[in-house]
C-alpha positions in Angstrom: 190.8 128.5 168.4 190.5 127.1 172.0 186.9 126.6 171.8 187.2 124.7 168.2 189.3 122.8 170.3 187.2 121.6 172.7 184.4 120.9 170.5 186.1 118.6 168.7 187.8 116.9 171.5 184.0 116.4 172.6 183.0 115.2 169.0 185.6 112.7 169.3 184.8 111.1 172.5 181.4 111.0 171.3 182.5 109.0 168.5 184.6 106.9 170.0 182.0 106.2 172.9 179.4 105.4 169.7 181.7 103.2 168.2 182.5 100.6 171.7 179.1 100.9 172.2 178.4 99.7 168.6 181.1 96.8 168.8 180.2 95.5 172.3 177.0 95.3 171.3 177.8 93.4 168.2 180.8 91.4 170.2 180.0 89.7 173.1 183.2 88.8 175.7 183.2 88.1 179.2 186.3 86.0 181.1 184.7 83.3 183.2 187.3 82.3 186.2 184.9 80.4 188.2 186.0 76.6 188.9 182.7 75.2 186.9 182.7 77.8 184.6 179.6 79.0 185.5 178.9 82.0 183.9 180.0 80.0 180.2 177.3 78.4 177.8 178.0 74.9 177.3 178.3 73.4 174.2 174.8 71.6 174.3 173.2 75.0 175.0 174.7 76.5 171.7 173.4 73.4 169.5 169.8 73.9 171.1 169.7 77.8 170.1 171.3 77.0 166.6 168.4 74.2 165.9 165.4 76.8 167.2 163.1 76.7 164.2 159.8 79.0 165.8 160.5 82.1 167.4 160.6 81.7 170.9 159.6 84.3 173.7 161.3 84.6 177.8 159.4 86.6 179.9 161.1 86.9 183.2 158.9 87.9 186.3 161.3 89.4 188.8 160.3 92.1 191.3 163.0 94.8 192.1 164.7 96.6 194.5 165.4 93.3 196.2 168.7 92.2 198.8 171.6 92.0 196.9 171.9 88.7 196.8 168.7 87.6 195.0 169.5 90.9 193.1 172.5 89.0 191.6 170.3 86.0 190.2 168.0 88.7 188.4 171.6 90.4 186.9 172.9 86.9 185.7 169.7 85.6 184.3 169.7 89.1 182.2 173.3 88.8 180.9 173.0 84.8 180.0 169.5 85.8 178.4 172.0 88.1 176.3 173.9 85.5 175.5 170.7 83.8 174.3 169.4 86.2 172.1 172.5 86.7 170.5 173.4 82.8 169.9 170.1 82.2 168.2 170.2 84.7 165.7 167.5 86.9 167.1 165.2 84.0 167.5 165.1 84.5 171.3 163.3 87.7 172.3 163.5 88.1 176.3 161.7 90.6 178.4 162.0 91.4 182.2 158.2 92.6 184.1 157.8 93.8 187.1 155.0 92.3 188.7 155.4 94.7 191.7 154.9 97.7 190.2 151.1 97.0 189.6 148.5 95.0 190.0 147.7 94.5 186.4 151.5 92.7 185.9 151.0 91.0 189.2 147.6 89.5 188.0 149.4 89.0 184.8 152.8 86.7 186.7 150.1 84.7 188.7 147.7 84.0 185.8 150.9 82.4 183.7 151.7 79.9 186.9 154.2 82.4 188.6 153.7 82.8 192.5 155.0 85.0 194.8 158.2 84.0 197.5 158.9 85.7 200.6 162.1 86.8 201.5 163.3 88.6 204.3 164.6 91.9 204.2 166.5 93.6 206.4 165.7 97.5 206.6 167.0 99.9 209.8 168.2 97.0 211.8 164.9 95.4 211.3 163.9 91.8 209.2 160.6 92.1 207.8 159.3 89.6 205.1 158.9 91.2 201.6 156.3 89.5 198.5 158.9 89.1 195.3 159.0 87.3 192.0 161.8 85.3 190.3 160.1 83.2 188.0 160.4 82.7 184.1 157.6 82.3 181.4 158.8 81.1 177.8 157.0 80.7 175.0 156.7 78.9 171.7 154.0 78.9 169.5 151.2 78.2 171.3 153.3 75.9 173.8 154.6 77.1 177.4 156.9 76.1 179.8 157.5 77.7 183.4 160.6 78.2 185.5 158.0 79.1 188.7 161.2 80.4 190.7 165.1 81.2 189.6 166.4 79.6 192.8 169.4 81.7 192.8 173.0 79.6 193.3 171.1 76.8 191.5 171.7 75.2 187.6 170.4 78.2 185.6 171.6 77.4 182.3 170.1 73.7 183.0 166.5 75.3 183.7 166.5 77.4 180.7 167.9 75.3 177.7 165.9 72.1 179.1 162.9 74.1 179.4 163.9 75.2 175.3 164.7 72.2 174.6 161.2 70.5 175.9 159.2 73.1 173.9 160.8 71.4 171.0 160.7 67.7 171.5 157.7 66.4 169.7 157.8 62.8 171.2 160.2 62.3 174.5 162.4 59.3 174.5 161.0 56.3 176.8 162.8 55.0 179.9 161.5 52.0 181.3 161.8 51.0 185.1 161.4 47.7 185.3 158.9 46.5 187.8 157.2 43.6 189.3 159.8 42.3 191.8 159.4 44.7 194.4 161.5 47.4 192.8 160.8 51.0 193.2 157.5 52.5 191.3 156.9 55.8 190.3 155.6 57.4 193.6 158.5 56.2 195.3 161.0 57.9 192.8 159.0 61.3 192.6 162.3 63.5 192.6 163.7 61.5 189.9 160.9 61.6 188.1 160.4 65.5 188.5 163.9 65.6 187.0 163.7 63.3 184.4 160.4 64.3 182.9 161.4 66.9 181.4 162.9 65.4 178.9 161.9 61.4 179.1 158.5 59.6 179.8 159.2 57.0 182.9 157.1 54.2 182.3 157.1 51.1 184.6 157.8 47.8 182.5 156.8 44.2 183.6 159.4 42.0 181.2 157.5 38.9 182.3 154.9 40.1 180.0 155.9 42.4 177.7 159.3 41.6 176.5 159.7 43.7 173.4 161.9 46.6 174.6 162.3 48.1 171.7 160.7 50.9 172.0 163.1 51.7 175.9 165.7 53.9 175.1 167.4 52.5 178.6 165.8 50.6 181.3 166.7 50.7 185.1 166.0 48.6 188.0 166.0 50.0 191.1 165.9 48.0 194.2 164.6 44.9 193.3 163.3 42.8 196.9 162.3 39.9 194.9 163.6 36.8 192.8 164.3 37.5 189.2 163.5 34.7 187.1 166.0 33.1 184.6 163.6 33.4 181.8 163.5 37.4 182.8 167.1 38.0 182.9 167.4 36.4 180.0 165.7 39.4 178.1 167.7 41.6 180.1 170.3 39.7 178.5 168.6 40.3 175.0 168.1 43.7 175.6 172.0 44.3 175.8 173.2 42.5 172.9 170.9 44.5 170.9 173.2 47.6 172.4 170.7 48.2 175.0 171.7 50.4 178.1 170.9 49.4 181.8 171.2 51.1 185.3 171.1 49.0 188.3 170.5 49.6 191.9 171.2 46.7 194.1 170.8 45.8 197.7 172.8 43.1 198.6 172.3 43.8 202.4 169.2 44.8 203.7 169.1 46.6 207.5 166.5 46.2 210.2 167.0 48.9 212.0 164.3 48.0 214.8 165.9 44.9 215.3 169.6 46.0 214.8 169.9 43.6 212.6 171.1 43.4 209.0 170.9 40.3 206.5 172.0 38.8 203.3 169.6 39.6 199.9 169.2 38.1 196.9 167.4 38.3 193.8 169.6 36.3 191.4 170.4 39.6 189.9 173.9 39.3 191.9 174.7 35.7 190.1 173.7 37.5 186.6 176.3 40.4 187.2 179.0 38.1 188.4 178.6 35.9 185.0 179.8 39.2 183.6 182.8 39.3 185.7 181.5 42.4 188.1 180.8 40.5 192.5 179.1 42.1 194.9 179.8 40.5 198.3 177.1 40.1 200.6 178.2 42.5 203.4 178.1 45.8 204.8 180.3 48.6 203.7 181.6 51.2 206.6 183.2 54.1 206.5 184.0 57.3 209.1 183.0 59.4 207.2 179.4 58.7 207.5 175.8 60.0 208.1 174.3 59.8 211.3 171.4 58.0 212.8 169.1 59.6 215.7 169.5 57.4 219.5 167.0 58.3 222.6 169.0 58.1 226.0 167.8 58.7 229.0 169.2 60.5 232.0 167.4 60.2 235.2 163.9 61.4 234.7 165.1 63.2 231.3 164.8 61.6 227.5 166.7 63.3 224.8 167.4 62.1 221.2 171.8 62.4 220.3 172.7 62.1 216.7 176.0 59.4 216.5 178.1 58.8 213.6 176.9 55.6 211.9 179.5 53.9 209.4 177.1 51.7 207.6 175.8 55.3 206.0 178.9 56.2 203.8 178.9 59.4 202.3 180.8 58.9 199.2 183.0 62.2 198.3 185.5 61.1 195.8 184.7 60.7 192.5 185.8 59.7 189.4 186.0 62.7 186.5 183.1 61.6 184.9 179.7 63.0 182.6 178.0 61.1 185.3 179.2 62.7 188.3 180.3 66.0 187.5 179.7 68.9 189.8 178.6 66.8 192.7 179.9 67.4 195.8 178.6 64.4 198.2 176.1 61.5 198.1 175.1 59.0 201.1 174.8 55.6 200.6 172.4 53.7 203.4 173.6 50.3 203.9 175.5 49.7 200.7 177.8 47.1 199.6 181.2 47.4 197.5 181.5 46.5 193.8 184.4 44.6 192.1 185.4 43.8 188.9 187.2 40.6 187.9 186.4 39.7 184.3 188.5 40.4 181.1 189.6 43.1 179.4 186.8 42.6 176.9 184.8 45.0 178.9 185.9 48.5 179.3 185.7 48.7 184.0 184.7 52.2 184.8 184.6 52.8 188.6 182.7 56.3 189.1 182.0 56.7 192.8 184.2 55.6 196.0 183.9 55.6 199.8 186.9 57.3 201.8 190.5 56.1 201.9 189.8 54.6 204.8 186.8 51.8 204.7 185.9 48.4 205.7 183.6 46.1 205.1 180.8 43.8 207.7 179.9 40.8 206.6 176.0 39.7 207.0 174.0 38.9 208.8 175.1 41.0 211.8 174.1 42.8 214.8 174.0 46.5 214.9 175.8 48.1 217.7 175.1 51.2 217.6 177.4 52.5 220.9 180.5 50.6 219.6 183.7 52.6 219.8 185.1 52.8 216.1 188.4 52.5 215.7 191.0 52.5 213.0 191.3 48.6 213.2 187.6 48.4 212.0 189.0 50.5 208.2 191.5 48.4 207.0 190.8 48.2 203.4 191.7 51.1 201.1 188.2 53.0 199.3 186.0 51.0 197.9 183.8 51.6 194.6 180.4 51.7 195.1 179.3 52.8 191.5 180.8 52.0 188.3 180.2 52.3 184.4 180.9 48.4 182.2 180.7 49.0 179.0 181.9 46.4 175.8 179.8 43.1 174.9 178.2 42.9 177.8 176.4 40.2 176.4 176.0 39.0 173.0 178.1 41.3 170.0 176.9 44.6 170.3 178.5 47.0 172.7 176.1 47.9 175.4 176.3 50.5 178.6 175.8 49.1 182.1 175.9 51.6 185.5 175.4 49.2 188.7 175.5 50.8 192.2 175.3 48.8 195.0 172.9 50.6 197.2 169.6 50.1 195.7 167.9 52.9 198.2 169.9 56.1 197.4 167.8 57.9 194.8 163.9 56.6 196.7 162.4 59.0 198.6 159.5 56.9 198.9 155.5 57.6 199.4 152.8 58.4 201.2 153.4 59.5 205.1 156.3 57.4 204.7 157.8 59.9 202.1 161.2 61.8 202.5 163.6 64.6 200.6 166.4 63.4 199.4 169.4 65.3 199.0 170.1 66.8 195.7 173.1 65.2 194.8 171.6 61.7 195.6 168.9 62.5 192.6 171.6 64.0 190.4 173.6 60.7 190.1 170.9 58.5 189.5 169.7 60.9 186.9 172.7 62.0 185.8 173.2 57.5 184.9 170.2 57.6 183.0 170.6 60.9 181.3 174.4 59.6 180.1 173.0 56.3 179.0 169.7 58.4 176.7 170.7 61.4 175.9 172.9 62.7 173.2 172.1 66.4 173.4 175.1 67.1 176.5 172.5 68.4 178.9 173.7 66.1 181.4 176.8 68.6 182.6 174.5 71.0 183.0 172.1 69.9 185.9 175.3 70.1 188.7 176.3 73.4 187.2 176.1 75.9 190.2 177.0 75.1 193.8 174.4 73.1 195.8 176.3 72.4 198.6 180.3 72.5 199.5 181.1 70.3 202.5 184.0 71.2 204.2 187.3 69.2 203.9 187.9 67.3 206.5 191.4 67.9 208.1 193.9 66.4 210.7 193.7 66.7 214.3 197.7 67.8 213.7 196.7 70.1 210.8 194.1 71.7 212.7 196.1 72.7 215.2 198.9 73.9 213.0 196.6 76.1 211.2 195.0 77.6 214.0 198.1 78.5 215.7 198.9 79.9 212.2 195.9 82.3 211.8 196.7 83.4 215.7 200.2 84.1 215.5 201.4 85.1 211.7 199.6 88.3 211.9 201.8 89.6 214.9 204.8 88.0 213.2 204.0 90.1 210.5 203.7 93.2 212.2 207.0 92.8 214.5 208.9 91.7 210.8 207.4 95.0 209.8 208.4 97.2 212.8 212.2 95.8 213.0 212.5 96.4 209.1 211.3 99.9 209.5 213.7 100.7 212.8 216.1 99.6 210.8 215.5 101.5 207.7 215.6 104.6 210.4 218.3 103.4 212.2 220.5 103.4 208.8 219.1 106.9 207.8 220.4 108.5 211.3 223.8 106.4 210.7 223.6 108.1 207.1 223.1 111.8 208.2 225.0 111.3 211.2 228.3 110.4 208.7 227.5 113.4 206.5 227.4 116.2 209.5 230.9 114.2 210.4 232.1 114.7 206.8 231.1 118.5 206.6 
């Protein structure tokens, strides 16, 4: 009778294990707490997998037995795979290989564009460098697309449903940067353009000569140096009131910095945005909170290179709740100049990025003095907007999009020798604008999902202090509370017994 017992106690945890297993594997919950909710597929990722029409294959290259952290990025590119395959109705398959188990699936990651990282590894107290995989192969038809490497922490979602998405996009939309007065080409935008091309062909536009822009999805002008003709702004002007969108980045300073010396710029773009009611004053926007520029001082027969604080470098941190600026966390602005807005209500004002609280402004032309002694006399004005979204008739009937920044040099990294790395965020907004103004798919609030970088806040001398005394001291408060609660919980015991030996 026991044993009958225990059989079917066993049967029926069998059974009941069976059927969880059968359920979770039909149901598929997890409760995302992060801030960006990071670990849930957006709503643009679902609509992809829904429209998949060919079967399409993910073969994920990632070696094993690696430090836990990288470890992680294998573990959540499995379990959002999961989520992939299950979304689309079976037509995702995924796979992971091991390319370091042989040298057949090695030969195999390398020959489909995967190549080896190394990371360091810490084994017995010792580092030592270790060859790993984390790259992603998918497959559609006879068309491929390659993640080379998972950087873990980074937009994960964003690399997989763009690279999904690109497999299925027969003819990209166009985006058309216009050229021929001075503004930035190709080569100088190359992180933009690795960005944007996976979804858009950037192709450089002369309107003096080819003013049917039809065919432009949006165009954008990036630091212009030159005059723009009437006649040319005129089919900007065209452009928008056939509903049109437009991104510009303006200089309305320009900085010398061999001469310490900065001066007024204009390319008649300035008078066309005013027309519509938005001004961008010739001078120089400053802020403390600021990147730094590198000075050579010399003491005695020794030459060493300080980094100071430089205003005119804002690094913008606030931003408006936007599509356009979601997820980033800070973006420098060299030499940049504040926008305002004083036309009607006819067009919808937008500001999306600000300096600090505190801010000023230098008019141009001025000398650079790089030793001066900021003070808070030198902020008086509140924070300023330095990017900003019009939208309405802009010009003509039809309701048109316009993003103006006025820094024309934030997303160039430039070319040649001359070339530099931008920070990520930098690229983001700039693509992020464009990506707004084009794209109807919602893969824009994907490409800042995942923390880049987190600066720290920055705090008052006064609450500084506060807090460190805090950390030092409530810990021994705690404990002394602790001790004269418990002495007195004794104390009151001994009083108790004490009263009942009286009593007997």
């Amino acid at each position: 009778m026991k044993d009958s017992r225990i059989i079917l106690s066993v049967v029926l945890i069998v059974g009941i294990l069976v059927v969880i297993n059968f359920i979770s594997d039909q149901l598929y919950y997890r409760l995302d707490l992060t801030e960006d909710k990071r670990y849930t597929l957006s709503e643009a990722t679902k609509d992809i997998l829904k429209d998949i029409e060919e079967p399409v294959t993910v073969k994920a290259f990632f070696s094993e037995n690696l430090p836990p952290d990288i470890a992680k990025t294998r573990r959540d590119l499995q379990e959002m795979l999961v989520e992939y395959s299950s979304l689309s109705d079976g037509m995702l398959v995924f796979e992971f290989i091991n390319p370091s188990e042989n040298e057949e699936l090695e030969n195999q990651a390398i020959k489909a564009g995967i190549q080896p990282v190394m990371i360091n590894v810490r084994e017995k107290d010792q580092v030592k460098q270790q060859k790993a995989y984390l790259g992603v192969l998918i497959e559609m038809g006879e068309e491929k697309e390659i993640i080379p490497f998972m950087q873990p922490g980074l937009a994960m979602e964003y690399s997989l449903s763009t690279s999904i998405k690109k497999l299925s996009v027969i003819d990209k939309p166009v985006i058309g940067l216009v050229s021929g007065h001075g503004e930035a080409s190709i080569a100088e935008l190359q992180q933009l353009n690795a960005q944007l091309s996976i979804l858009y062909q950037l192709k450089e536009v002369d309107i003096s000569t080819d003013s049917d822009l039809s065919t432009y999805k949006t165009l954008t002008l990036i630091r212009p140096k030159d005059t723009i003709p009437a006649g040319e702004l005129a089919i900007l002007d065209a452009f928008l009131a056939q509903g049109g969108n437009l991104v510009i980045a303006l200089n309305r300073v320009e900085a010398d910095m061999q001469q310490s010396f900065g001066k007024i710029m204009s390319t008649g773009l300035e008078s066309w945005l005013s027309q519509k009611g938005l001004n961008i004053p010739s001078s120089f926007l400053v802020d403390p909170n600021s990147g730094a520029v590198s000075v050579q001082q010399q003491q005695g027969i020794f030459v060493y290179n300080t980094q100071i604080q430089f205003p005119y470098l804002p690094i913008a941190q606030n931003f408006r709740d936007h599509p356009v600026t979601k997820g980033l966390e800070q973006v420098i602005f060299p030499f940049a100049s504040p926008l305002n807005y004083e036309g009607d209500s006819s067009i919808k004002w937008t500001p999306l990025v600000y300096s600090s609280d505190k801010s000023g402004t230098q008019t141009a032309p001025t000398y650079f003095n790089i030793q001066k002694q900021w003070t808070e006399a030198d902020y008086p004005l509140g924070k300023q907007v330095i990017g900003a979204l019009l939208e309405g008739k802009i010009s003509g009937t039809a309701n048109s999009r316009l993003i103006v920044f006025g820094d024309g040099d934030f997303a160039v990294t430039g070319e040649g020798q001359g070339a530099q790395r931008m920070q990520a965020d930098n690229i983001s907004l700039m693509a992020n604008s464009i990506d707004f103004l084009s794209d109807d798919t919602g893969l824009i609030e994907l490409r800042t999902k995942g923390v880049t970088s987190r600066p720290l806040v920055d705090l008052e001398d006064g609450t500084k202090t506060t807090l460190k005394f805090l950390n030092f001291l409530l810990p021994i408060i705690l404990v002394v509370i602790y001790g004269i609660a418990r002495m007195q919980v004794k104390r009151n015991v001994r009083i108790k017994r004490m009263e009942e030996n009286y009593g007997n």
